[in-house]
C-alpha positions in Angstrom: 143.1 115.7 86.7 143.8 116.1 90.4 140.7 117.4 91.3 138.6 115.0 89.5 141.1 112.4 91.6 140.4 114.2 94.8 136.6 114.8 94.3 136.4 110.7 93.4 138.4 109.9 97.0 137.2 112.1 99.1 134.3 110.8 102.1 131.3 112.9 102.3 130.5 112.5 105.6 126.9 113.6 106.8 125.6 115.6 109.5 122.6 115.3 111.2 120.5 117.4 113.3 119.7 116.9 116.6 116.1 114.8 117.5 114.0 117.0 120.1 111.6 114.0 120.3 108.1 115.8 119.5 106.1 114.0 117.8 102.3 115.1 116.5 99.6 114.4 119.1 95.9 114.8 118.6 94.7 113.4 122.2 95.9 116.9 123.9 93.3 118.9 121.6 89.5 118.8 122.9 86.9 118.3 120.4 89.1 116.2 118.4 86.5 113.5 117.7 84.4 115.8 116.5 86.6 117.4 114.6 87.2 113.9 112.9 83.9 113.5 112.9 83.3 116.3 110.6 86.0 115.8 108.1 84.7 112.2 107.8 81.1 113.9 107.0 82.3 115.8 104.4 84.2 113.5 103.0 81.5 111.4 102.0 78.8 114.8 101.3 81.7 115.7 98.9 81.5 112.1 97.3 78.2 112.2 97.0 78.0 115.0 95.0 80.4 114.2 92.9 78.6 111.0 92.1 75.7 113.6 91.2 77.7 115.4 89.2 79.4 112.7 87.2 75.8 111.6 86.2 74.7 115.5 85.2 78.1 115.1 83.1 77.6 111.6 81.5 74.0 112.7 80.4 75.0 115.9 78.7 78.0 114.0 77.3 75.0 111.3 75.8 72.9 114.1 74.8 75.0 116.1 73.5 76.4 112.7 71.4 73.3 112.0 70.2 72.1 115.4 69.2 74.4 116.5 67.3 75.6 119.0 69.5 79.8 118.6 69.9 80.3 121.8 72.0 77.6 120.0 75.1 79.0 116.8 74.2 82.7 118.2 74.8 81.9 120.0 78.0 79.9 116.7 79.5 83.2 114.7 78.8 85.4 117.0 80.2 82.4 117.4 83.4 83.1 113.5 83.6 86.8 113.5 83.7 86.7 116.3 86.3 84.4 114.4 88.1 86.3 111.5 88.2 89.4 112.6 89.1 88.0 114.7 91.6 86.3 112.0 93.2 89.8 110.2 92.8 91.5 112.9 95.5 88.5 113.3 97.5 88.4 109.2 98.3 92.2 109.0 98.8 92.6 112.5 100.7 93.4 110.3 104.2 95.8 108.3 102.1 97.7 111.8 100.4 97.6 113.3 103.6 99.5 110.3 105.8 101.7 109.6 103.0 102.8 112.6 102.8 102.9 113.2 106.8 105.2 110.2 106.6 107.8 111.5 104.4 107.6 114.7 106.5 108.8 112.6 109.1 111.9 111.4 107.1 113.2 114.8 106.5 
């Protein structure tokens, strides 16, 4: 009973670390533009092939539907779920990547 008494009253008090002050800077680097540049490009090749894609998958899932043929039909639907979830990560890869850089900051 004493310890639950203690553990209840006692004040946790919190230590934190030292700030060195750096923060990430990408106007030091040369050739970050097109660096930039380049993820930008293949960010939107990668999005349009997964359009291409999605369209190969939604035909065989139709085809397959209509032909009797469950085992092309099953891998077109699961081509066009891939597809769209893929596409998903690829259009919100700048959004993962600074939300996560800010909660790196909060650690």
């Amino acid at each position: 009973m004493f310890l639950m008494k203690h553990l209840t009253t006692t004040i946790v008090h919190k230590t934190y670390a030292l700030d060195p002050g750096v923060k990430p800077s990408f106007s030091g680097i040369p050739g970050m533009a097109l660096v930039k540049n380049l993820a930008g490009s293949g960010l939107g090749l990668c999005l349009i092939i997964l359009v291409l894609l999605t369209a190969a998958s939604a035909v065989a899932w139709a085809a397959g539907s209509f032909s009797q043929a469950s085992h092309v039909a099953s891998k077109g639907k699961m081509g066009t779920l891939i597809c769209f979830a893929a596409s998903i990560v690829v259009a919100g890869a700048n959004a993962l990547v600074g939300g996560f850089s800010g909660l790196a900051n909060d650690i």
